[in-house]
MARDREN-936956 format. One record per residue (C-alpha): residue number from 1; x, y, z. Coordinates in Angstrom, 3 decimals, m for minus. Layout:
PT,NUM,X,Y,Z
...
END
This chain:
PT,1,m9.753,3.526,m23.592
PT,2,m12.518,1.402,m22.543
PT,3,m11.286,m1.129,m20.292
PT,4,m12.629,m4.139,m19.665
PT,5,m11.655,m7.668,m18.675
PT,6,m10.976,m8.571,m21.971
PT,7,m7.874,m6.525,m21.644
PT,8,m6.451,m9.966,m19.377
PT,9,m6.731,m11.828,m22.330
PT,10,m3.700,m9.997,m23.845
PT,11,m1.649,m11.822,m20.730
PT,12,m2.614,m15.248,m20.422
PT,13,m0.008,m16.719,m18.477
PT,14,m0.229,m15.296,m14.902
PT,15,3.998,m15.069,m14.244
PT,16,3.041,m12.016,m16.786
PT,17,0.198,m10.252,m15.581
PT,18,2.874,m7.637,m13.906
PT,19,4.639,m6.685,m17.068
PT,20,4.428,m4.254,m19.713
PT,21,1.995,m2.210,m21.734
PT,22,m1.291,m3.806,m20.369
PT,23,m0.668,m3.708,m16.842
PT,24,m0.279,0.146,m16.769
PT,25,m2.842,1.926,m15.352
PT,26,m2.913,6.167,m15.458
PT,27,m0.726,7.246,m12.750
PT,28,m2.790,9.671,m10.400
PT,29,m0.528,11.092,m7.828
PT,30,0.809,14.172,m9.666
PT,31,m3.271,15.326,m9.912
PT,32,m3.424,14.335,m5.716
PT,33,m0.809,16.330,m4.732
PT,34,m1.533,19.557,m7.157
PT,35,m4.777,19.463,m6.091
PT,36,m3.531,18.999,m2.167
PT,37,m0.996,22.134,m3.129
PT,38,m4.000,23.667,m4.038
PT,39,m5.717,23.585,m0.925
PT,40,m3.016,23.199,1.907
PT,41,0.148,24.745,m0.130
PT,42,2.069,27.973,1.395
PT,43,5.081,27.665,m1.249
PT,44,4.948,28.099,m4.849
PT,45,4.511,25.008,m6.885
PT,46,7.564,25.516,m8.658
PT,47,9.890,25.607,m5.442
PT,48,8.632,22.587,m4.225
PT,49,10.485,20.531,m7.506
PT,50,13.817,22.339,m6.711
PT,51,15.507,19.177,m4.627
PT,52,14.477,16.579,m6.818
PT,53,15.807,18.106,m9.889
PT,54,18.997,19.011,m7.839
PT,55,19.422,14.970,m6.808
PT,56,18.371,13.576,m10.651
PT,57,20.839,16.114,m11.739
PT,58,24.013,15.185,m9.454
PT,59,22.946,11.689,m9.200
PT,60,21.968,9.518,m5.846
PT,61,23.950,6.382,m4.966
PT,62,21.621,2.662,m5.550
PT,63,21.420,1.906,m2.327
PT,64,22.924,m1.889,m1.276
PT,65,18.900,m2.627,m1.222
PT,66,18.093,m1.038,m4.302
PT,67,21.068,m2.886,m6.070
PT,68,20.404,m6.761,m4.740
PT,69,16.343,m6.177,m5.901
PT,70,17.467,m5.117,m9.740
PT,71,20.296,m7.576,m9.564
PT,72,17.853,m10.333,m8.424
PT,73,15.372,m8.946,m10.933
PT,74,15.978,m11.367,m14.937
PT,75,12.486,m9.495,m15.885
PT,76,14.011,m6.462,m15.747
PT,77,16.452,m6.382,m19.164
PT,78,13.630,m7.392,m21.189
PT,79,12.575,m3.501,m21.065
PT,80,15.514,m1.380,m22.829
PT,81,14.669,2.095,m21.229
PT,82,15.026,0.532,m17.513
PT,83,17.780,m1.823,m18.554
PT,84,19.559,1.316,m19.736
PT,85,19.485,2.899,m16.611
PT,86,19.672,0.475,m13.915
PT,87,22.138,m2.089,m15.826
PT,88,25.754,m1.704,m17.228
PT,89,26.583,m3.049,m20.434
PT,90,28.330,m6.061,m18.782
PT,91,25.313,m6.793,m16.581
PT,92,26.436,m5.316,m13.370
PT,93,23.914,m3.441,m11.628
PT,94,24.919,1.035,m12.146
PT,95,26.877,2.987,m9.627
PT,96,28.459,0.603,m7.243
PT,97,28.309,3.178,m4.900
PT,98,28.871,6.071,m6.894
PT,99,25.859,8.476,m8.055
PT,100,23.967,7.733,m10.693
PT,101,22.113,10.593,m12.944
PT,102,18.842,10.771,m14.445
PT,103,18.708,13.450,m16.619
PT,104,15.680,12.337,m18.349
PT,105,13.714,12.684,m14.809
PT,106,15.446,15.755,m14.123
PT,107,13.998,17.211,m17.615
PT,108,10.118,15.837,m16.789
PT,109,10.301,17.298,m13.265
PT,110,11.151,20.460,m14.674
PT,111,8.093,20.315,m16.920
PT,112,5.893,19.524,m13.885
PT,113,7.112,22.717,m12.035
PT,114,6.459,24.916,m14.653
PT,115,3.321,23.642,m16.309
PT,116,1.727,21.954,m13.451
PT,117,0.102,18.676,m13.385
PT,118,m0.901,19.351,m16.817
PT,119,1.889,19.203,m18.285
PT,120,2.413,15.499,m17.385
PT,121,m1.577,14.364,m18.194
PT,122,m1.786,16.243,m21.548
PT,123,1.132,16.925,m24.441
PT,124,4.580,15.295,m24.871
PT,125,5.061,13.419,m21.737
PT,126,1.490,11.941,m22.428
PT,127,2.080,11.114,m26.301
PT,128,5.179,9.340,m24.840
PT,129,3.325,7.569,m21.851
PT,130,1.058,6.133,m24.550
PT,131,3.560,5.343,m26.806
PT,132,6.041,3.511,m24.665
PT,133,2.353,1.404,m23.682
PT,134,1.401,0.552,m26.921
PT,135,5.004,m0.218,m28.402
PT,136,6.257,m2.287,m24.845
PT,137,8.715,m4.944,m25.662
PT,138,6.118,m7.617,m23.751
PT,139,2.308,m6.887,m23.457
PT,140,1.830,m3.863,m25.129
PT,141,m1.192,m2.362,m23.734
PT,142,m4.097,m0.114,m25.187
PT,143,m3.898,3.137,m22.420
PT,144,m3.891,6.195,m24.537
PT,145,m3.152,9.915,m23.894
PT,146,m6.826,10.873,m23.956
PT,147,m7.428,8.172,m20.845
PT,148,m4.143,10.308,m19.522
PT,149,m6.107,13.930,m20.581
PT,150,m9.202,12.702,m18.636
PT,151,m7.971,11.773,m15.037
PT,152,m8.883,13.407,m12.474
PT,153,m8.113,13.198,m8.372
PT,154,m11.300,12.127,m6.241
PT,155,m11.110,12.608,m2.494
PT,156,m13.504,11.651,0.289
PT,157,m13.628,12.033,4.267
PT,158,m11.741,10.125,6.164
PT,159,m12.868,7.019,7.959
PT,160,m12.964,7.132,12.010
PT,161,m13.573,5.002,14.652
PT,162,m12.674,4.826,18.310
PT,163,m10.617,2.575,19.657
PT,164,m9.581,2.391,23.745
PT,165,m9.407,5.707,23.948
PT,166,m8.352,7.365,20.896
PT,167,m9.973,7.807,17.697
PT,168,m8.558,6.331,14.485
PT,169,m8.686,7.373,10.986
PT,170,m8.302,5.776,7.954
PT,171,m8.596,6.042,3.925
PT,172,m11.887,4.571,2.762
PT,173,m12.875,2.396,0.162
PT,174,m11.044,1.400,m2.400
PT,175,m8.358,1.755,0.295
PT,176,m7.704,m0.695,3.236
PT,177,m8.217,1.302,6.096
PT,178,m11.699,m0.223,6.667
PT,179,m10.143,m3.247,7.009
PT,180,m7.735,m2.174,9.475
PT,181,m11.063,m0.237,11.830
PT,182,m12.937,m3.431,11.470
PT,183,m10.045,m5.698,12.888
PT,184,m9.312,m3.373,15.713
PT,185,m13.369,m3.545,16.636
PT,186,m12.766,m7.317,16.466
PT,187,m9.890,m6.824,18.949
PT,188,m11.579,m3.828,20.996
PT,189,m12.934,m6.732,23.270
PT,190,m9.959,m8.475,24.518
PT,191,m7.267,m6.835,27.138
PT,192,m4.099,m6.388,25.325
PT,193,m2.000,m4.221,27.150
PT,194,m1.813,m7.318,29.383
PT,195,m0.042,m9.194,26.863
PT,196,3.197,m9.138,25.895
PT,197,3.051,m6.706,22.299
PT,198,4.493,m9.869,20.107
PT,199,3.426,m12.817,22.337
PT,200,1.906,m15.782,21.466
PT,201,m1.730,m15.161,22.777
PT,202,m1.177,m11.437,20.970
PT,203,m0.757,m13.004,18.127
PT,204,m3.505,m15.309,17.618
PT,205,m5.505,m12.889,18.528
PT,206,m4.453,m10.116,15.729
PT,207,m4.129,m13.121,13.379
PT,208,m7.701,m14.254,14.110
PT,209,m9.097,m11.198,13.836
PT,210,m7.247,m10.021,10.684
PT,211,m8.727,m13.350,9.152
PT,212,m12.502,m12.183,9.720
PT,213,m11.787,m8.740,8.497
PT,214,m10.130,m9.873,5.256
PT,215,m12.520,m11.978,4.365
PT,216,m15.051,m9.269,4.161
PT,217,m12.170,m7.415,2.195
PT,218,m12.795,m10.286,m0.588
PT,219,m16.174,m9.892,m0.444
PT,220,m17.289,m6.513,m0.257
PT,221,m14.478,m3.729,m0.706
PT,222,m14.262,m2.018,m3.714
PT,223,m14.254,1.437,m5.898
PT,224,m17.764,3.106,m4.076
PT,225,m18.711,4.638,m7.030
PT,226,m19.157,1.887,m8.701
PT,227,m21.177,m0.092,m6.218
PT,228,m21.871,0.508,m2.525
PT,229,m19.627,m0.825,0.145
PT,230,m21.160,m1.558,3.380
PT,231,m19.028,0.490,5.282
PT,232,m21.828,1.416,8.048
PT,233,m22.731,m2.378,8.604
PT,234,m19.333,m3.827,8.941
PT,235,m18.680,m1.473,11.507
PT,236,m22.087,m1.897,13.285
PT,237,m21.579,m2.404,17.181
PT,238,m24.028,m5.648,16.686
PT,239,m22.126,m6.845,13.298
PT,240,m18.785,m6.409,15.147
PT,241,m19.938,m8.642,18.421
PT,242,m21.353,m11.122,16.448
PT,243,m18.036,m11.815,14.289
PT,244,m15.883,m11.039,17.320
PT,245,m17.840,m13.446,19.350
PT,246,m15.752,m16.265,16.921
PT,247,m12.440,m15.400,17.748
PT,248,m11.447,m18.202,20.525
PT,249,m8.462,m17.926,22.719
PT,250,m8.163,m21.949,22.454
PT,251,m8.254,m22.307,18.546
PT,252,m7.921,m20.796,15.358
PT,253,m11.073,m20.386,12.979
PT,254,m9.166,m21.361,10.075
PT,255,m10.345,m19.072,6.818
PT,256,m13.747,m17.895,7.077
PT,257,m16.256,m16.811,5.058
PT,258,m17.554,m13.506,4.969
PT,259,m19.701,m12.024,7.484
PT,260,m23.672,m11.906,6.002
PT,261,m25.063,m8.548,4.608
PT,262,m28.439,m7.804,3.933
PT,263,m29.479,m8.275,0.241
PT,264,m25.885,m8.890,m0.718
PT,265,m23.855,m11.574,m1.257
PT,266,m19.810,m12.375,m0.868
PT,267,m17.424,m12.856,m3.588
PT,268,m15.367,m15.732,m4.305
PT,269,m11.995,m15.169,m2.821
PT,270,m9.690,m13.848,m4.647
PT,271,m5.773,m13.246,m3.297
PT,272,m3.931,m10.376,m5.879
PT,273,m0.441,m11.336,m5.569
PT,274,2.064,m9.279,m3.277
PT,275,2.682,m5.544,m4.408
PT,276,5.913,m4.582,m2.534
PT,277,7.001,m2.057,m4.369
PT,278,5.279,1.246,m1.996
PT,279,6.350,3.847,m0.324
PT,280,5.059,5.878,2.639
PT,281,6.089,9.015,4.702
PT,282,4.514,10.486,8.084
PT,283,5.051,14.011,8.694
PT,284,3.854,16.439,11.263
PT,285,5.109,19.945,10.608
PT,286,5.827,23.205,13.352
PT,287,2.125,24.193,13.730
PT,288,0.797,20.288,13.568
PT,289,m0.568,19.820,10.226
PT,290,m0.232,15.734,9.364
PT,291,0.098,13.799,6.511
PT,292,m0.126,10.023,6.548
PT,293,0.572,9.803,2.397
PT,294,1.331,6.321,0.546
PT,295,1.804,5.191,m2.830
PT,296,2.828,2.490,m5.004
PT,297,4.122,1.564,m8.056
PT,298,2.557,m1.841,m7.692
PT,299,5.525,m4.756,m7.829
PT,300,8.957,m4.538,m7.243
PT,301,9.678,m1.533,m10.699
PT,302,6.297,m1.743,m11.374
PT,303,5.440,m2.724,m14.742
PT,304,9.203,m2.073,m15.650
PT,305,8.426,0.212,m18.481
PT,306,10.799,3.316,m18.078
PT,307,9.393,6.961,m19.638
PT,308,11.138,9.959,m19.451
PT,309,13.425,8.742,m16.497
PT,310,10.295,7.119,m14.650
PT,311,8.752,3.816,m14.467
PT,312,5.066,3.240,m14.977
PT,313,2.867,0.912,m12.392
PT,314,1.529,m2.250,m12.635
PT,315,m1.716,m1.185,m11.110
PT,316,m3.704,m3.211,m13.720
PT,317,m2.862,m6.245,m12.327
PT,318,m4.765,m5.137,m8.893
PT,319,m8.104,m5.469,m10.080
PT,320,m9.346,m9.318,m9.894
PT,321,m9.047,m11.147,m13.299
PT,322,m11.979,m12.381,m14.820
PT,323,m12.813,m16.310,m13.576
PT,324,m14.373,m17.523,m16.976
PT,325,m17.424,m18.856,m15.545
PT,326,m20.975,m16.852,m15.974
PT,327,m22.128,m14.677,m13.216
PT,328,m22.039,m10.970,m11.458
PT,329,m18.932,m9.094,m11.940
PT,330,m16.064,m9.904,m8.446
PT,331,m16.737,m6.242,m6.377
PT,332,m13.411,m5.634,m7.947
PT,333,m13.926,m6.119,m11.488
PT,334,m12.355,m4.079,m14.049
PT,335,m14.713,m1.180,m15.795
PT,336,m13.822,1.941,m17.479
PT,337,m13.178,4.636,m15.118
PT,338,m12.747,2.161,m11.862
PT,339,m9.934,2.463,m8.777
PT,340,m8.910,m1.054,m8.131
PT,341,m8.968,m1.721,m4.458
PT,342,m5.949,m1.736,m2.386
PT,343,m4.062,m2.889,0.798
PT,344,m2.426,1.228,1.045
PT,345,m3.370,2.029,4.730
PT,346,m2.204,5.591,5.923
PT,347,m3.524,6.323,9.672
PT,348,m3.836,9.362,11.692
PT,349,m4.851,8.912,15.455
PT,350,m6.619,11.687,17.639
PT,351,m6.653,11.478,21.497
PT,352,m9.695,11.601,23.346
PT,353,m9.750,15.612,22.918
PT,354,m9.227,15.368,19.833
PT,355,m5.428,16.102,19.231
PT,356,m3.160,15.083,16.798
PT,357,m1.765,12.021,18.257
PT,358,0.053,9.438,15.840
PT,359,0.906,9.743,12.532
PT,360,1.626,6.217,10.924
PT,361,1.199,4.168,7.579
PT,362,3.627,1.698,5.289
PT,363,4.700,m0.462,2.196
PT,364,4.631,m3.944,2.144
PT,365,1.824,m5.117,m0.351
PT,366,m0.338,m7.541,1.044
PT,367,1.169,m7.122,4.939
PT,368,0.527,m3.899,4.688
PT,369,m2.725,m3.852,7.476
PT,370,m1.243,m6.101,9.214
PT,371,2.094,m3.991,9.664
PT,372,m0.017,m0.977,10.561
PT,373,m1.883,m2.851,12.772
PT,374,1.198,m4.322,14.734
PT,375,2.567,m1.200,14.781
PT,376,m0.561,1.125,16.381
PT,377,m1.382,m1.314,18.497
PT,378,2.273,m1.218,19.976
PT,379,2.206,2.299,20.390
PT,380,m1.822,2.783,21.709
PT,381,m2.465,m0.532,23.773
PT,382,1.508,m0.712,24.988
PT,383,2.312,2.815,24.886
PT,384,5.634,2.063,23.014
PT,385,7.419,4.694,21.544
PT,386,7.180,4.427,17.254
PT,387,10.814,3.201,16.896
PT,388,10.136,0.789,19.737
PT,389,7.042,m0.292,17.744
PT,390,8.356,m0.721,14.502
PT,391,11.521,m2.489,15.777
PT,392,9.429,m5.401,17.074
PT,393,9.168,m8.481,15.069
PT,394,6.480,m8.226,12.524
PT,395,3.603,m10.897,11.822
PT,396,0.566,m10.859,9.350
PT,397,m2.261,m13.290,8.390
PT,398,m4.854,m12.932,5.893
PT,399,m6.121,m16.330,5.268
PT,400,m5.143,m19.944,6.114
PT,401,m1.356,m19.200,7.311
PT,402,m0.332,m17.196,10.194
PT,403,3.377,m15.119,8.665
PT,404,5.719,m14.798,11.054
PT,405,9.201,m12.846,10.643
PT,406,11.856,m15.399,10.168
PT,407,15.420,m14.764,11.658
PT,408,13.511,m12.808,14.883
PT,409,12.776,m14.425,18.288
PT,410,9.035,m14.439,16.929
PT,411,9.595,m17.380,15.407
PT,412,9.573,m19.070,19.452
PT,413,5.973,m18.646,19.224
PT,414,5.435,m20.547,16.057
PT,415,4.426,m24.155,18.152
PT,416,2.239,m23.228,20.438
PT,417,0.675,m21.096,17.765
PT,418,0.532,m24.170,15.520
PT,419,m0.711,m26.167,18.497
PT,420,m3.902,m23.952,18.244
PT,421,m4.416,m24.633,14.535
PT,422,m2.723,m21.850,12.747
PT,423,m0.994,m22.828,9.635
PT,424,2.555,m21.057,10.659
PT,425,5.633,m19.693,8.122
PT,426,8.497,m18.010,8.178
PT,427,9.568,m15.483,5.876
PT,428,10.984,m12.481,5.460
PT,429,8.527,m9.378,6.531
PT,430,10.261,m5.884,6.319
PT,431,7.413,m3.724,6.795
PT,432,8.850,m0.280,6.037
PT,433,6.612,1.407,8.578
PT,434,7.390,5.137,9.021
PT,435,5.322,6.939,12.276
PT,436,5.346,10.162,14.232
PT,437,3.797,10.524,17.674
PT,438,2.694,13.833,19.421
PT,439,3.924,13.925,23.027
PT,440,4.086,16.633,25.596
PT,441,8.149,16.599,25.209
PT,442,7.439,17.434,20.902
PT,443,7.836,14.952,18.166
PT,444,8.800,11.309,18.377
PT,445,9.571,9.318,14.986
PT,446,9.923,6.235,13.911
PT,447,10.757,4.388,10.652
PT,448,11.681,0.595,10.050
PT,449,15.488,0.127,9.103
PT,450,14.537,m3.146,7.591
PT,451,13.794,m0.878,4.184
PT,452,16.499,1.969,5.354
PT,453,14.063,4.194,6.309
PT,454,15.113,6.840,8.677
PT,455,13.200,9.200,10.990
PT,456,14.383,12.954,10.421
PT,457,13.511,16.169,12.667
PT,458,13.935,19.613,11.754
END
């Protein structure tokens, strides 16, 4: 298929744009982690499928979580497949605390582990990817199994910068983690660890901060083969004083623009709606290999289509729709071929000799940077252990408000910070952070019960 913006026109009302056929883009994390396997792997392939199968064979329990989002969730029985398996005839909501199967998944994993990767981009589960697109009961989109046949993984180095005295890395472009090294160089400047981790001046700061750095998100992240993100200049010492220098500890800046580059010019801003539906795990095996991994089926079921036992994404709906008025394409414009950008921001810290030090990253959608930043900052500026960290009360600003997470004792702050200028709400913020720190003692994990996550050790 040959995207293009056009394809938006097939949703004109916005309430929409997360449903269906035309807000599926190819799924690529089977061809990450077979090529990953490829690299890294010591067991076979095969093996690796053996506990899934096992649990969509005997069924798994929807958790009380699981069971209020698809209960809460009209959208939802508009798509047979998912209705099917998620919704009894009468309406209630599967299982009730009893497993429920999936044999359908069961069957597709088993494909995987015997025909690799391959056997999910090419053949039957492709023909049926495609065809459950083009025939959905609402949007049916134009994604067909050659666009499946021609995907391919594309890595890159990781993005490091120091900060106090560790050194953090990050995904790159189209990823967040950019935005998360450019904040923390905003923040580098002020003493933290002599304010209380969720206080009021802690706060403004971080919110302040995370304002400057998302504007320049807008503005200048996106895929970097398709155009060149300015990756050295945001992060310039001189760059990062300058837009620092705005952050005041008596006021808030309100949204600002972007920070200048040479020869280029910002975007119009452009917020893509909330994307909940992630996941993300930390792990740091026996002989201290690390993964920071997360992925997302976009909103809450994703685009709700069910295949094979699976849903599909809604990862469509990240790239920034078309504004009807002449011009350059947004940095995030759809084209054939294109990763949309996104808030994911796995992070793995190094101490100053270079050691495996933290292993951290989480859901949440838009939050998400300003989860992980909470989060490191409790552990590297307070020295917090992760469950500590996680546990406190989250907080997150992008543009004018300040978020703050209701039903905590963060909400005290909300005057004062008001009294400064921010533009304070309260609403429910469960970040879903999962981390692992390295300390002389062995492993310490953490992982945010708001979203049941639990921290295991083996």
């Amino acid at each position: 298929m040959m995207a293009t913006p056009d394809i938006f026109k097939l949703v004109p009302r916005p309430e929409d744009r997360l449903l269906g056929g035309a807000a599926v883009a190819v799924p690529g994390q089977l061809r990450l982690l077979e090529a990953l396997h490829r690299r890294h792997g010591k067991l076979a392939w095969a093996e690796l499928f053996r506990p899934a199968i096992e649990l969509a064979e005997k069924g798994v329990p929807f958790s009380r979580r699981l069971r209020a989002l698809a209960q809460g969730d009209d959208e939802l029985r508009r798509f047979p497949a998912a209705a099917g398996y998620i919704f009894e005839p009468s309406g209630k909501v599967r299982g009730d605390g009893a497993p429920v199967r999936n044999p359908a998944f069961a069957e597709t994993l088993r494909a995987v582990a015997q025909g690799g990767a391959h056997a999910f981009y090419t053949g039957a589960l492709a023909h049926d990817i495609a065809i459950a697109i083009a025939r959905s009961p609402i949007q049916q989109g134009a994604l067909g199994a050659e666009d499946m046949a021609r995907y391919s993984a594309r890595g890159g180095p990781a993005l490091c910068r120091a900060y106090r005295a560790y050194r953090v890395c990050a995904a790159g472009p189209p990823s967040a983690g950019l935005t998360l090294l450019e904040t923390m160089a905003f923040l580098a400047r002020f003493e933290l660890s002599r304010e209380a981790p969720t206080g009021m001046r802690t706060i403004h700061l971080m919110s302040e901060a995370s304002r400057l750095a998302y504007s320049d998100w807008l503005a200048y992240v996106r895929d970097p083969v398709f155009a060149e993100v300015p990756v050295e200049n945001l992060l310039d010492p001189r760059y990062v004083a300058n837009r620092s220098s705005l952050i005041s500890l008596t006021g808030s800046l309100g949204r600002r623009p972007a920070g200048a580059m040479p020869d280029r010019r910002g975007a119009l801003p452009y917020d893509p709606p909330e994307s909940p539906s992630t996941t993300h795990i930390s792990v740091v095996d026996r002989a201290g290999n690390a993964v920071s991994f997360t992925t997302t089926l976009g909103h809450y079921f994703g685009a709700k289509l069910m295949v094979r036992g699976f849903l599909l994404n809604d990862a469509m709906n990240t790239f920034t729709r078309p504004s009807g008025r002449p011009g350059p394409m947004p940095p995030n414009g759809l084209e054939p071929g294109k990763r949309p950008r996104s808030f994911m921001t796995p992070v793995i810290v190094l101490d100053a000799d270079g050691r495996l030090h933290l292993v951290l990253g989480s859901p949440g959608g838009v939050h998400i940077i300003g989860y992980v930043l909470k989060a490191v900052s409790a552990v590297l500026d307070h020295g917090l252990d992760p469950q500590l960290a996680i546990d406190l009360p989250n907080h997150s600003s992008r543009t004018e408000t300040t978020d703050l997470e209701r039903g905590t004792a963060i909400e005290s702050v909300a005057p004062a910070l008001d009294r400064l200028g921010h533009r304070t709400t309260l609403i429910p913020l469960p970040s879903g952070v999962h981390a692992v720190r390295v300390t002389p003692r062995g492993l310490e994990g953490g992982a945010d019960r708001r979203r049941e996550g639990v921290a295991l050790g083996d």
